[in-house]
Biopython code that builds the backbone (N, CA, C, O; Angstrom):
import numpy as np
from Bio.PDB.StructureBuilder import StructureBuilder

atoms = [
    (1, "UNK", "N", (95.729, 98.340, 107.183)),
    (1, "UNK", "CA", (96.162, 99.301, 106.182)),
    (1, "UNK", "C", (97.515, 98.848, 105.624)),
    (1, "UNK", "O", (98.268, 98.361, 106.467)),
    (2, "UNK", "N", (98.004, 98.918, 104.277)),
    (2, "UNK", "CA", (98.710, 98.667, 103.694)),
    (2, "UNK", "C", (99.672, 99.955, 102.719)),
    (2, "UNK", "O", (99.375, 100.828, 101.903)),
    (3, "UNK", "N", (100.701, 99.548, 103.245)),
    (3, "UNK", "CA", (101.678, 100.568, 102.551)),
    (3, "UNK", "C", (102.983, 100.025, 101.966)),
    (3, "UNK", "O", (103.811, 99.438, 102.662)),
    (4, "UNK", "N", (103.160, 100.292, 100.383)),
    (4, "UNK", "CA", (103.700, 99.967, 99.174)),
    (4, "UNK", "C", (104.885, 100.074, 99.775)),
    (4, "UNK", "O", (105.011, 101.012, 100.562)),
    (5, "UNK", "N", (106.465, 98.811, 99.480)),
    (5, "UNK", "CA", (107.789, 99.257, 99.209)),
    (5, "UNK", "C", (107.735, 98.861, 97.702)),
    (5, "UNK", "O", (106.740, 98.748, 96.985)),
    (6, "UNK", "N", (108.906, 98.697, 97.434)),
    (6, "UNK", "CA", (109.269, 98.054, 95.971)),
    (6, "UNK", "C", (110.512, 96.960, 96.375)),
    (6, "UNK", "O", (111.555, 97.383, 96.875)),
    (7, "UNK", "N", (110.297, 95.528, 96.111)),
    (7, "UNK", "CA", (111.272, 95.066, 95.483)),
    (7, "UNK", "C", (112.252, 94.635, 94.330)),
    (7, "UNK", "O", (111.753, 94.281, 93.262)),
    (8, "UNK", "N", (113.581, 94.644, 94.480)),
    (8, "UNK", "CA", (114.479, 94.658, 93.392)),
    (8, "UNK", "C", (114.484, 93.207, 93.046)),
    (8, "UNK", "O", (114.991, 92.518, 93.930)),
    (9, "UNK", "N", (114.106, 92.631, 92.120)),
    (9, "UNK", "CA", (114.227, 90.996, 92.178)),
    (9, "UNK", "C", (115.045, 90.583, 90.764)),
    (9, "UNK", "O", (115.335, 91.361, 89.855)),
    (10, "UNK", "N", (115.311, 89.262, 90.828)),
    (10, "UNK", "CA", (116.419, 88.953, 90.407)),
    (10, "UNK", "C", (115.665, 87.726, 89.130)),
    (10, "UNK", "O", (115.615, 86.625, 89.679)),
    (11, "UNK", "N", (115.238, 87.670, 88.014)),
    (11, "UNK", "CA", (114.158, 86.600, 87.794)),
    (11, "UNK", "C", (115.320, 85.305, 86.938)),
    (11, "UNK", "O", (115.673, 85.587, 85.793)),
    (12, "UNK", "N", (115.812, 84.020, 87.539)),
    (12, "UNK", "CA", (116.257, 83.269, 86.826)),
    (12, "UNK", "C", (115.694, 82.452, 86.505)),
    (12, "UNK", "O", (114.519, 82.772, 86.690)),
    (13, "UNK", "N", (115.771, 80.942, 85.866)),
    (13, "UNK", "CA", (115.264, 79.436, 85.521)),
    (13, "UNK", "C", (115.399, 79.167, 86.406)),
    (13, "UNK", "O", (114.682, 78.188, 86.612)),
    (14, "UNK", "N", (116.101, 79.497, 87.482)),
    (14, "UNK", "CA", (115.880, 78.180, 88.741)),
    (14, "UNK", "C", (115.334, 78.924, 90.032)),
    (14, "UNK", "O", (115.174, 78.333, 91.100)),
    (15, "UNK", "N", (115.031, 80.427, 89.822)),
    (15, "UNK", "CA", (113.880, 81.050, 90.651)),
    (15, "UNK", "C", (114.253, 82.586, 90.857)),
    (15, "UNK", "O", (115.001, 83.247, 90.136)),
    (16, "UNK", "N", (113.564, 83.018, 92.011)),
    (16, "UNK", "CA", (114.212, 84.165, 92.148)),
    (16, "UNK", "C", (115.009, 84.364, 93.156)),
    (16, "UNK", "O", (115.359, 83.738, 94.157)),
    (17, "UNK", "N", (115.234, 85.446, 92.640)),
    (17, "UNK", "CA", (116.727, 86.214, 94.164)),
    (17, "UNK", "C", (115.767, 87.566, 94.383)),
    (17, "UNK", "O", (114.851, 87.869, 93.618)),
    (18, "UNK", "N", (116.129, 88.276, 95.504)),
    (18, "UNK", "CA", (115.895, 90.087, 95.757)),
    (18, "UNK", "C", (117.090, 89.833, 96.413)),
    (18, "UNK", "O", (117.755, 89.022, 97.056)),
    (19, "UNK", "N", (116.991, 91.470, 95.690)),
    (19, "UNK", "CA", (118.334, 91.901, 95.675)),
    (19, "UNK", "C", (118.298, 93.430, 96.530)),
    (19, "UNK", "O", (119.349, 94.015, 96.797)),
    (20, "UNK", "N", (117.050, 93.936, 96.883)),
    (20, "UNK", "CA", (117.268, 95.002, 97.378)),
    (20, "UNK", "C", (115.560, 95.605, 97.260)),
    (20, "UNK", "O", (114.779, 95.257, 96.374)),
    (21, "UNK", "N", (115.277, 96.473, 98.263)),
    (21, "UNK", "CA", (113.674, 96.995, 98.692)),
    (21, "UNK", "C", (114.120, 98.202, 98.484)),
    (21, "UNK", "O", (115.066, 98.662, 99.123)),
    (22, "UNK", "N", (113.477, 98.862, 97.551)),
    (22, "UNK", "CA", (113.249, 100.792, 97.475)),
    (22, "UNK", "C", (112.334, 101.183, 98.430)),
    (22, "UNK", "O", (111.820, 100.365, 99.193)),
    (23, "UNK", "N", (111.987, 102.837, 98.465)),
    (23, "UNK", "CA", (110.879, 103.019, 98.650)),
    (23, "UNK", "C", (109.793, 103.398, 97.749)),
    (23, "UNK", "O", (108.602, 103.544, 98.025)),
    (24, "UNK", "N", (110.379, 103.533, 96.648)),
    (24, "UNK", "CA", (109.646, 103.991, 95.072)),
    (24, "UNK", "C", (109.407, 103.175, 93.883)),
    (24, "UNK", "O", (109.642, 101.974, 94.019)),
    (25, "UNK", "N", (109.225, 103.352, 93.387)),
    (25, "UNK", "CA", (108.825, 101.843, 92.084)),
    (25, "UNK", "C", (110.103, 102.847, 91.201)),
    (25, "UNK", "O", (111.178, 102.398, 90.804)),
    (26, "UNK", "N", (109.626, 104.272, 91.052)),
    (26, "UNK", "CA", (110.855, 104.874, 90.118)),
    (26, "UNK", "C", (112.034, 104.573, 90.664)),
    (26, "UNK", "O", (112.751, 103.833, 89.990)),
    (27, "UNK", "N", (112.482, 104.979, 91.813)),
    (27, "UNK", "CA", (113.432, 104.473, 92.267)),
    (27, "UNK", "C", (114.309, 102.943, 91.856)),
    (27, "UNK", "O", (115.497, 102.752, 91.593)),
    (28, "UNK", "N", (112.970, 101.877, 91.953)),
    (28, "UNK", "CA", (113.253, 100.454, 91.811)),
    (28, "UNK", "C", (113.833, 100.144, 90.151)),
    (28, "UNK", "O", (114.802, 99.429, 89.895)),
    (29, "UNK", "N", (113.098, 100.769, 89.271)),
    (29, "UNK", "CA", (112.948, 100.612, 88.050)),
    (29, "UNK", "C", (114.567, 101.504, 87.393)),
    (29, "UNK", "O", (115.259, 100.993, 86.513)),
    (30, "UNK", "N", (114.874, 102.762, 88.000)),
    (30, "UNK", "CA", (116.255, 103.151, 87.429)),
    (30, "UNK", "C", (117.457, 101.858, 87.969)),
    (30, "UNK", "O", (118.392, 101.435, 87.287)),
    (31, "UNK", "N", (117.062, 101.400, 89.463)),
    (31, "UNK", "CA", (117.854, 100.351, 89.858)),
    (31, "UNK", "C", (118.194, 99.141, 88.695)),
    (31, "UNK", "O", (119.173, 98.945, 87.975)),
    (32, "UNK", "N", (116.888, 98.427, 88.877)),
    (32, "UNK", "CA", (116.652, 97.764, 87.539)),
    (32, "UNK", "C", (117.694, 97.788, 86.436)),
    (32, "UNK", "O", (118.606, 96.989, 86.225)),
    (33, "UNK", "N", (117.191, 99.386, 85.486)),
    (33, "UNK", "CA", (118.335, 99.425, 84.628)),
    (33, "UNK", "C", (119.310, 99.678, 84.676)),
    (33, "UNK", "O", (119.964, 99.642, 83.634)),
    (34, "UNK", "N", (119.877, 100.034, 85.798)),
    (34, "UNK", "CA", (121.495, 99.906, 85.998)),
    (34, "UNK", "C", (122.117, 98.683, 86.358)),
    (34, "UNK", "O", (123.294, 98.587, 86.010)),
    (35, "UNK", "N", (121.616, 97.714, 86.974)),
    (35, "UNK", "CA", (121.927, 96.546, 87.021)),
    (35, "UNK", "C", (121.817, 95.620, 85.788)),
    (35, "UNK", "O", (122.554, 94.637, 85.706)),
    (36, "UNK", "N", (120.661, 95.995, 84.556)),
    (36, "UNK", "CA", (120.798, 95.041, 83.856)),
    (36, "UNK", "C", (122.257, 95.838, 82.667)),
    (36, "UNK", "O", (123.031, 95.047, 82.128)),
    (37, "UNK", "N", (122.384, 97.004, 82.480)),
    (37, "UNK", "CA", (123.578, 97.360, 81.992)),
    (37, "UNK", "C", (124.783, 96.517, 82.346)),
    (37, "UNK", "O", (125.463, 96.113, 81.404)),
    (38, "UNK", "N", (125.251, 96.098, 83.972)),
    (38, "UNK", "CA", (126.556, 95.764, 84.650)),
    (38, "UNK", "C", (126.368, 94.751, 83.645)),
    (38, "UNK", "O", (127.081, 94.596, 82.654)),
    (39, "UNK", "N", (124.879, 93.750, 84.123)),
    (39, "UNK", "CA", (125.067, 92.301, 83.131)),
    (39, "UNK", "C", (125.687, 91.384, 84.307)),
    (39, "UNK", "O", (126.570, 91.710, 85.101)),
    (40, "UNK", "N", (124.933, 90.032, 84.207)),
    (40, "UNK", "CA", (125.104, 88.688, 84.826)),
    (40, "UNK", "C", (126.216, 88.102, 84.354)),
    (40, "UNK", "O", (126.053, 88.135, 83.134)),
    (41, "UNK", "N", (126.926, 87.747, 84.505)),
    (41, "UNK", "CA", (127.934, 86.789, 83.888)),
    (41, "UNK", "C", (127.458, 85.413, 84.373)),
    (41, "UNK", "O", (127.387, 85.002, 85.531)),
    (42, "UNK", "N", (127.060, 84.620, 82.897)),
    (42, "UNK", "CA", (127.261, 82.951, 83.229)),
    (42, "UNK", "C", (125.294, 83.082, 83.547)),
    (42, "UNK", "O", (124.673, 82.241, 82.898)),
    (43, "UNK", "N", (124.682, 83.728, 84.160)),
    (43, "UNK", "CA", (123.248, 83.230, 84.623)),
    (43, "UNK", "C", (122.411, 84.376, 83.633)),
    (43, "UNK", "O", (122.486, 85.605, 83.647)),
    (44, "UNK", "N", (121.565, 83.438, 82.751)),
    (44, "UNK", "CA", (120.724, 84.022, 82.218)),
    (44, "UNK", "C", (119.065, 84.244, 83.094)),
    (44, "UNK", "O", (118.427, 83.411, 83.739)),
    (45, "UNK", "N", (118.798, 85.449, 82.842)),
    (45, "UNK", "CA", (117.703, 85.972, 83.453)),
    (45, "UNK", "C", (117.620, 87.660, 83.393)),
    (45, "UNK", "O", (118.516, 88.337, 82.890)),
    (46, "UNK", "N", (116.201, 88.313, 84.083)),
    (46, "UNK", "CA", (115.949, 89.785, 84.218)),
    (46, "UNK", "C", (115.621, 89.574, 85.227)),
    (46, "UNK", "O", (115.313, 88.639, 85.966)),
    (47, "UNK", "N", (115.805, 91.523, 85.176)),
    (47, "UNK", "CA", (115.654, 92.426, 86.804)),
    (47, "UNK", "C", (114.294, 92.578, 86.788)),
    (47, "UNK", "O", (113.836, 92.512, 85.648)),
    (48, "UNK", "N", (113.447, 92.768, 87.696)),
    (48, "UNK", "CA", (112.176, 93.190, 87.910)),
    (48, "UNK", "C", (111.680, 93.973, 89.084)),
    (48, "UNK", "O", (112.461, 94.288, 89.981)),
    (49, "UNK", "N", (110.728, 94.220, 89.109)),
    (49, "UNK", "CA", (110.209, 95.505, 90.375)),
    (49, "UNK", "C", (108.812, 94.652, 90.491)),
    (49, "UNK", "O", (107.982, 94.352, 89.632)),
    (50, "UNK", "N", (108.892, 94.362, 92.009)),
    (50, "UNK", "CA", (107.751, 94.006, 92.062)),
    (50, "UNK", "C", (107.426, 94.941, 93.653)),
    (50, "UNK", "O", (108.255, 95.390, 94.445)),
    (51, "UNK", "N", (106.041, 94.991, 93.703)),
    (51, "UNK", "CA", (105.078, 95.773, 94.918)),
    (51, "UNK", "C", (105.667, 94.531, 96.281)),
    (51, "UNK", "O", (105.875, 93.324, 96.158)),
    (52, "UNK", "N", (105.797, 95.372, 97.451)),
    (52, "UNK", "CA", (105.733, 94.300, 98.865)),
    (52, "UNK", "C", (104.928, 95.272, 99.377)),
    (52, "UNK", "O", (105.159, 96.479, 99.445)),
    (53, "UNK", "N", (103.548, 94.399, 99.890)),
    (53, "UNK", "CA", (103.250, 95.275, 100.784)),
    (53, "UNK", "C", (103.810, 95.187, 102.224)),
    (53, "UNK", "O", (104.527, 94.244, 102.558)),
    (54, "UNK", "N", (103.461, 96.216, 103.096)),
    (54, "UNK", "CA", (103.848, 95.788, 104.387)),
    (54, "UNK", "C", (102.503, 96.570, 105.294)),
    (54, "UNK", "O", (101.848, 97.563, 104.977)),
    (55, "UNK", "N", (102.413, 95.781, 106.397)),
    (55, "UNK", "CA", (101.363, 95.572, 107.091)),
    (55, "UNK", "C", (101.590, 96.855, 107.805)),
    (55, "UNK", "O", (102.773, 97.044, 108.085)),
    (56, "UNK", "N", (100.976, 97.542, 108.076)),
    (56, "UNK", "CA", (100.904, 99.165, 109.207)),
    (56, "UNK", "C", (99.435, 98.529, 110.268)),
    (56, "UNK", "O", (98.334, 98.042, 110.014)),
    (57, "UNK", "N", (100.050, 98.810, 111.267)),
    (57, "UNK", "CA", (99.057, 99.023, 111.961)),
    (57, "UNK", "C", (98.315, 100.121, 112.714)),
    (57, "UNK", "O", (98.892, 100.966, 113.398)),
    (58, "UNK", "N", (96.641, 100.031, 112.494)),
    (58, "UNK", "CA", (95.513, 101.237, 112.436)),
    (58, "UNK", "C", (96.456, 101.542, 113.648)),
    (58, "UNK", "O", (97.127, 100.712, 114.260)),
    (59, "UNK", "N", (96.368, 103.107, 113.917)),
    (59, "UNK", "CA", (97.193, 104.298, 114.607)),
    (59, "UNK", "C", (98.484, 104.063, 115.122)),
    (59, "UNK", "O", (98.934, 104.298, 116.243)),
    (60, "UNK", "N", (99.058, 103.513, 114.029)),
    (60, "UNK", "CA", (100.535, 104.077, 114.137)),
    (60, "UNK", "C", (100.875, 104.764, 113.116)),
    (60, "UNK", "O", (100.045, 104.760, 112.207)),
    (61, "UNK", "N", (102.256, 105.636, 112.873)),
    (61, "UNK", "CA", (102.468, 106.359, 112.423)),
    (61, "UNK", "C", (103.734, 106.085, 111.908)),
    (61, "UNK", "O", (104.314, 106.922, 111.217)),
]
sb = StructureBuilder()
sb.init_structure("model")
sb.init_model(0)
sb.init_chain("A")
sb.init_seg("    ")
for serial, (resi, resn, name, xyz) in enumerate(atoms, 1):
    if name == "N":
        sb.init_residue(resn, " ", resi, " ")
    sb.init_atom(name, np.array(xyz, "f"), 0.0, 1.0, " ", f" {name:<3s}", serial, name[0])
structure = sb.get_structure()
């Protein structure tokens, strides 16, 4: 069984960074735009939200 976080990722030309795991995609996505407001200095690229799953195992809780 599989259960959704969100990562905060970082998308440049020479790859990516994460920068931080929500537990919400809304969550991830206001992150997002507050970070691309501050603005990169010097490295061109965007913020993105991408799905991680993470592995649960049957009867745990």
């Amino acid at each position: 069984m599989f259960e959704y976080s969100w990562m905060l990722i970082f998308v440049a030309i020479n790859g990516l960074l994460t920068v931080g795991e929500m537990d919400t995609k809304e969550e991830c996505m206001k992150a997002a735009s507050q970070m691309e407001e501050v603005g990169t200095v010097g490295i061109t690229g965007n913020f993105a939200c991408i799905p991680a799953p993470n592995y649960i195992a049957e009867g745990s809780d």
